[in-house]
VEXMAR-221811 format. One record per residue (C-alpha): residue number from 1; residue in three letters; chain; x, y, z. Coordinates in Angstrom, 1 decimal, decimal comma, padded with zeros to 4 digits, always signed. Layout:
<recs>
<rec num="NUM" residu="Ala" chaine="A" xx="X" yy="Y" zz="Z"/>
...
</recs>
This chain:
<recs>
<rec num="1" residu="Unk" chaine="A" xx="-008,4" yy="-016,8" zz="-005,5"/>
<rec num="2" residu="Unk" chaine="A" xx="-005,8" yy="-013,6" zz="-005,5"/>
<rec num="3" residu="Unk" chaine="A" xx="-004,9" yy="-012,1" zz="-002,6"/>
<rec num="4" residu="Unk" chaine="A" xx="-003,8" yy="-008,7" zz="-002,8"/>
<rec num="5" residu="Unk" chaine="A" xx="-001,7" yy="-006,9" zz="-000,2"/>
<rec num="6" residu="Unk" chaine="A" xx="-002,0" yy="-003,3" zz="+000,6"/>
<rec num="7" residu="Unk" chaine="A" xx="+001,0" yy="-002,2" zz="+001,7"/>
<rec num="8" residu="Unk" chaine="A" xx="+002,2" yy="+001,3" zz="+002,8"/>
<rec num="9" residu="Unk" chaine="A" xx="+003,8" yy="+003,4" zz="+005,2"/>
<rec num="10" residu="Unk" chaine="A" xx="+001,3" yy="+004,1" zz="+008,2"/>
<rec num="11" residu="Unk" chaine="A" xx="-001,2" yy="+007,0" zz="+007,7"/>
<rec num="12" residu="Unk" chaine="A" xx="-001,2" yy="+006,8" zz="+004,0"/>
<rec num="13" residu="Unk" chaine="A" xx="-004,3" yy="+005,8" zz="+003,6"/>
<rec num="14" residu="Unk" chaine="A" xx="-004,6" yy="+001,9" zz="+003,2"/>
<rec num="15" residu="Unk" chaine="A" xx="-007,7" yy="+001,4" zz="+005,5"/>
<rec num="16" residu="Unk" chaine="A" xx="-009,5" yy="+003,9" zz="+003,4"/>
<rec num="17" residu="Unk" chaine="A" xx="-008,8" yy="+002,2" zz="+000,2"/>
<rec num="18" residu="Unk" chaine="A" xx="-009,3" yy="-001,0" zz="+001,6"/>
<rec num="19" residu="Unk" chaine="A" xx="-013,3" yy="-000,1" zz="+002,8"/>
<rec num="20" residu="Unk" chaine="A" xx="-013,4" yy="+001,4" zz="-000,4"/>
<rec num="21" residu="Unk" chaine="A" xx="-012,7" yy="-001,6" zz="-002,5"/>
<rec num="22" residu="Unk" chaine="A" xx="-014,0" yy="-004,2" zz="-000,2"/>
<rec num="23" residu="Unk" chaine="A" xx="-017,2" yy="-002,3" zz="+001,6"/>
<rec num="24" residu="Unk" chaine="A" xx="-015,5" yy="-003,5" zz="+005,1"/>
<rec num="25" residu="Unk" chaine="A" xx="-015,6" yy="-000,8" zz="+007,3"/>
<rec num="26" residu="Unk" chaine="A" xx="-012,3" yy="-000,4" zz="+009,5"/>
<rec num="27" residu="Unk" chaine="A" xx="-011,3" yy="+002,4" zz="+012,0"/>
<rec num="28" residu="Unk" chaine="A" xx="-009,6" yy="+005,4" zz="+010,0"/>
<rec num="29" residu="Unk" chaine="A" xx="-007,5" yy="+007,7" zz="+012,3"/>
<rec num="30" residu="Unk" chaine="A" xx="-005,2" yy="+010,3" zz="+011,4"/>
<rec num="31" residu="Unk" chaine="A" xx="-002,5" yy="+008,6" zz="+013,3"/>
<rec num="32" residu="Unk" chaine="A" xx="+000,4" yy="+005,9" zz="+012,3"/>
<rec num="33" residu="Unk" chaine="A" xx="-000,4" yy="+002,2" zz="+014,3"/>
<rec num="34" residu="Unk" chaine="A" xx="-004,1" yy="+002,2" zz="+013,7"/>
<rec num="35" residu="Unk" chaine="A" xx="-004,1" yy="-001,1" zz="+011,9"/>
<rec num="36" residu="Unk" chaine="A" xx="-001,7" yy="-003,3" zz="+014,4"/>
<rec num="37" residu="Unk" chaine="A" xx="-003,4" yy="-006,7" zz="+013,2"/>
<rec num="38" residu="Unk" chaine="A" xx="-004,5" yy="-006,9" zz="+009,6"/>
<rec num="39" residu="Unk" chaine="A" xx="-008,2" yy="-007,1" zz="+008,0"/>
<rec num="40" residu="Unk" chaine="A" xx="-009,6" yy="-009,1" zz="+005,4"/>
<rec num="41" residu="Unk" chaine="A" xx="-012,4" yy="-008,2" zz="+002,4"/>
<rec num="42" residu="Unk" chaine="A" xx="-013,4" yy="-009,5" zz="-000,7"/>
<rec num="43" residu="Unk" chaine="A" xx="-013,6" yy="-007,8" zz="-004,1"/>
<rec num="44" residu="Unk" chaine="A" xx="-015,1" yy="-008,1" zz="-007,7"/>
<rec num="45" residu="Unk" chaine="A" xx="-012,5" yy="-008,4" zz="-010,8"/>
<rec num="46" residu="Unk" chaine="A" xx="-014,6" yy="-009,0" zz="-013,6"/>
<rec num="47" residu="Unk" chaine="A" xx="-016,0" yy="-012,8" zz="-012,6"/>
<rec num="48" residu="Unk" chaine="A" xx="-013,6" yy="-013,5" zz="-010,3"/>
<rec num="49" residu="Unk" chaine="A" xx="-013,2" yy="-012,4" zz="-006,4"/>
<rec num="50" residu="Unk" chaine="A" xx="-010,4" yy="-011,1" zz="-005,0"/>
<rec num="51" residu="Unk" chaine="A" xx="-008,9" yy="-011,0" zz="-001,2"/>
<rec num="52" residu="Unk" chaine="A" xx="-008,3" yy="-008,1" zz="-000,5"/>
<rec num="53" residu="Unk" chaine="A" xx="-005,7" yy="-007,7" zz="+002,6"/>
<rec num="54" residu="Unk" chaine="A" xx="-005,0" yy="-004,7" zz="+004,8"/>
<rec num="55" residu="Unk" chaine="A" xx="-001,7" yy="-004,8" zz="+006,1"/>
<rec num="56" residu="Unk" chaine="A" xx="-000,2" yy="-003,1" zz="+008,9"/>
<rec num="57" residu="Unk" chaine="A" xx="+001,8" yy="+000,3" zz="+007,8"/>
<rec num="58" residu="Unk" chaine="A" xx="+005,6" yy="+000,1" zz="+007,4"/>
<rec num="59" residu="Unk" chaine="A" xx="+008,5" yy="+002,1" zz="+006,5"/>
<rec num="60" residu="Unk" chaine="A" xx="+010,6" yy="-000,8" zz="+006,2"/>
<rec num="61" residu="Unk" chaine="A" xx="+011,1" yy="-004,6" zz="+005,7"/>
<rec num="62" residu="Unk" chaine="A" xx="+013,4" yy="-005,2" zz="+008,4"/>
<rec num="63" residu="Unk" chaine="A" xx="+010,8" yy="-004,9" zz="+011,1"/>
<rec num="64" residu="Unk" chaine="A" xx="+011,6" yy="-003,2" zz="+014,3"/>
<rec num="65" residu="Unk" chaine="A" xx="+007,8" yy="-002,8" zz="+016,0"/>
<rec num="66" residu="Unk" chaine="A" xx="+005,0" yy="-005,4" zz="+016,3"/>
<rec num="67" residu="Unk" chaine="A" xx="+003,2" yy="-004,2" zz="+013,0"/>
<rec num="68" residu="Unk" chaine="A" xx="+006,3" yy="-004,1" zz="+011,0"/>
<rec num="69" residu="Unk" chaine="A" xx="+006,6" yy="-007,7" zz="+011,9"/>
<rec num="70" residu="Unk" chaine="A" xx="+003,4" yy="-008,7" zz="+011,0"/>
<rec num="71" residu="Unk" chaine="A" xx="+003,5" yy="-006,7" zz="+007,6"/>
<rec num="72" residu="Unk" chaine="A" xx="+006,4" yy="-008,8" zz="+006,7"/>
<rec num="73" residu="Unk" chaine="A" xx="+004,8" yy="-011,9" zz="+007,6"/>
<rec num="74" residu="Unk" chaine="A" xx="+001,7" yy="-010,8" zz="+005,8"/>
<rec num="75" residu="Unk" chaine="A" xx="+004,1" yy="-010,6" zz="+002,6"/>
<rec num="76" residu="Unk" chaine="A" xx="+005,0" yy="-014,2" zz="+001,8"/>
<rec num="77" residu="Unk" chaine="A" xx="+000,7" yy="-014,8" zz="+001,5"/>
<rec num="78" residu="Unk" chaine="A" xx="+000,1" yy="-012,6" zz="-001,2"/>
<rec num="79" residu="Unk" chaine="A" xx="-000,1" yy="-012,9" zz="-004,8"/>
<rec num="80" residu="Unk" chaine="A" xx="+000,3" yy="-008,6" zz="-005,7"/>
<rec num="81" residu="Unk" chaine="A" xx="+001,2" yy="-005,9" zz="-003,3"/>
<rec num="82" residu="Unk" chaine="A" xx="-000,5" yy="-002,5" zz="-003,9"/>
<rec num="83" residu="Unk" chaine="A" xx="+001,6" yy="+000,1" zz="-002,3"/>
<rec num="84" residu="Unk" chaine="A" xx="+000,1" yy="+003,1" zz="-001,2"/>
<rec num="85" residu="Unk" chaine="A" xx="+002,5" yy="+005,9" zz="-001,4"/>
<rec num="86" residu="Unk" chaine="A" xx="+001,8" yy="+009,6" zz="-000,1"/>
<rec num="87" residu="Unk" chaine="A" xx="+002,0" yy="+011,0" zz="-002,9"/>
<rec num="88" residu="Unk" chaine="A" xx="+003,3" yy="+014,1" zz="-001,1"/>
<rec num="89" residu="Unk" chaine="A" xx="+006,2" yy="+012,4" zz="+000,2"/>
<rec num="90" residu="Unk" chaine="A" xx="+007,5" yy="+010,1" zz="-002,3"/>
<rec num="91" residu="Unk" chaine="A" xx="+011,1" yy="+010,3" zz="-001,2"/>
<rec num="92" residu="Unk" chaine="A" xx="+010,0" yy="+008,2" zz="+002,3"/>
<rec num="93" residu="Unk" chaine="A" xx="+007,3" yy="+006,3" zz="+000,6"/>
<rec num="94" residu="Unk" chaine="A" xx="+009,5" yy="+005,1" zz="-002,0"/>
<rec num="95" residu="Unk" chaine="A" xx="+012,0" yy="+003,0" zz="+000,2"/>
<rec num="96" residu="Unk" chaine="A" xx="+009,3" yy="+000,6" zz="+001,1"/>
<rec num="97" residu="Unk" chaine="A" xx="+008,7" yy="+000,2" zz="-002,6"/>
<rec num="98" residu="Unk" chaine="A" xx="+012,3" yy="-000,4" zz="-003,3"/>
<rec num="99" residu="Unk" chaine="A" xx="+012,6" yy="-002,9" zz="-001,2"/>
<rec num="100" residu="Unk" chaine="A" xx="+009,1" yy="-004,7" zz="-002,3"/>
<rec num="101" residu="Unk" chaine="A" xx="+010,5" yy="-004,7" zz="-005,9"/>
<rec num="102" residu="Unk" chaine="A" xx="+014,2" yy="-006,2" zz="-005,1"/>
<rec num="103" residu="Unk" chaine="A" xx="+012,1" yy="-009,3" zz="-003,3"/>
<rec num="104" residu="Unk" chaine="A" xx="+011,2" yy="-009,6" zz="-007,3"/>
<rec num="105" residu="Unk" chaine="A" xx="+007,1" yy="-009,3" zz="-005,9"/>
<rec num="106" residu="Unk" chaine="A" xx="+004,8" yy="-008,3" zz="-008,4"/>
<rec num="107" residu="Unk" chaine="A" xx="+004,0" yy="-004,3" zz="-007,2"/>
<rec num="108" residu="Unk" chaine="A" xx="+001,7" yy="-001,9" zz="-008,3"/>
<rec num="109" residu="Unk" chaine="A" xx="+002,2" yy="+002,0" zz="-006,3"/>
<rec num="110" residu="Unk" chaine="A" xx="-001,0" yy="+003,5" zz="-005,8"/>
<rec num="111" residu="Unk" chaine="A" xx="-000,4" yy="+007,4" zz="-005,4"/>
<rec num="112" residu="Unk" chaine="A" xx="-002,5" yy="+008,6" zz="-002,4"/>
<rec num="113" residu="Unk" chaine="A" xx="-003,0" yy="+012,0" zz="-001,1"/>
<rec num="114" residu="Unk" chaine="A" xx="-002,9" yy="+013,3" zz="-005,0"/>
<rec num="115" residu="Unk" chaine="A" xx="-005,1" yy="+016,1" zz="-004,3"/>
<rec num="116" residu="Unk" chaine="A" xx="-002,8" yy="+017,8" zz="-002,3"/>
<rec num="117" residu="Unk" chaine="A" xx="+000,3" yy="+017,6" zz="-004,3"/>
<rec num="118" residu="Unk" chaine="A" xx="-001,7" yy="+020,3" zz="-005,9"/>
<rec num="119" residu="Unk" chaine="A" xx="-002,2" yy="+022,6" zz="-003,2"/>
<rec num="120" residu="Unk" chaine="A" xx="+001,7" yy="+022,0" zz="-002,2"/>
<rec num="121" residu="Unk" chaine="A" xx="+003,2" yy="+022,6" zz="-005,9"/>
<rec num="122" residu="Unk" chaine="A" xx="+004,4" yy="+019,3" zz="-006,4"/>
<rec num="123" residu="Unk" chaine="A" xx="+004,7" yy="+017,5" zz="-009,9"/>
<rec num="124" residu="Unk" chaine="A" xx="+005,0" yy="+014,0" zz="-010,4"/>
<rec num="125" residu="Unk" chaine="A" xx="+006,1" yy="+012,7" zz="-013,8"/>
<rec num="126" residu="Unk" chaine="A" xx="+003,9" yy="+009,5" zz="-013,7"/>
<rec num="127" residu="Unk" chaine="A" xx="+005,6" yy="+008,2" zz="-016,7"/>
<rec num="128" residu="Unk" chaine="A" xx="+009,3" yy="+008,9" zz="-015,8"/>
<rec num="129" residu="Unk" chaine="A" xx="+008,2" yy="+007,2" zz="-012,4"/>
<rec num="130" residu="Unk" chaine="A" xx="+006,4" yy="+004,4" zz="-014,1"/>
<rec num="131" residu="Unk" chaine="A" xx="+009,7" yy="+004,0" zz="-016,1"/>
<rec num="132" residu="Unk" chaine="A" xx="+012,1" yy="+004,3" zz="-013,3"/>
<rec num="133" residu="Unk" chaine="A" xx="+009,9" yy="+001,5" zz="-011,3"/>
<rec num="134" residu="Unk" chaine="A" xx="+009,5" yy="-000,2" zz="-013,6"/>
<rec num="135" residu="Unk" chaine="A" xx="+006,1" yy="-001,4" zz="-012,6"/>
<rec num="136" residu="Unk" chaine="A" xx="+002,3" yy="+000,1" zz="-012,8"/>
<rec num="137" residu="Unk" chaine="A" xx="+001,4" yy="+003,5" zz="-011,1"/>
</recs>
């Protein structure tokens, strides 16, 4: 079965994607540190189900608080990382991923928040980032 991570920094939206694809309902706050242990669902790819894994939020890979730790632990028991990235603040966001793609793990960035990149007159070149990344967004 393949496990999928989703990985982020806190209050990117993770827990909403996660009960989204999975139909597990989790507690949603607007607040980093919700999701201090992980959670667990299932999904439907084609005939085959998938784990689906909500990790703590990080900003980083060298933990420094008790969620950060478990979110690297969490890391070695995956087969994919999603990384949900705030769309509206890629230049913080995109450290984590960085660091997910020199571990050589297979990564796919989720853009979150898109709506209001809008709103805030941002652009995102999704191919020059998919380039640069060199991975799915």
């Amino acid at each position: 079965m393949t496990k999928i991570l989703l990985m982020g920094n806190p209050n990117v939206g993770k827990s909403v994607i996660f009960s989204r694809l999975t139909g597990v309902h989790v507690v949603v706050s607007n607040y980093p540190g919700t999701t201090v242990s992980y959670t667990r669902g299932f999904m439907k790819l084609g005939e085959e189900t998938a784990e689906v894994i909500d990790v703590p939020g990080t900003y980083t890979l060298e933990p420094t608080s008790e969620a950060e730790k478990i979110a690297l632990q969490m890391l070695n028991t995956g087969d994919i990382v999603v990384n949900v990235v705030n769309a509206t603040n890629l230049e913080r966001n995109l450290y984590l991923t960085l660091q997910l793609l020199e571990r050589g793990i297979p990564v796919v960035v989720a853009l979150n928040i898109w709506d209001d990149t809008k709103h805030l007159g941002i652009n995102i070149d999704l191919d020059k980032l998919r380039q640069l990344l060199g991975v799915p967004v």
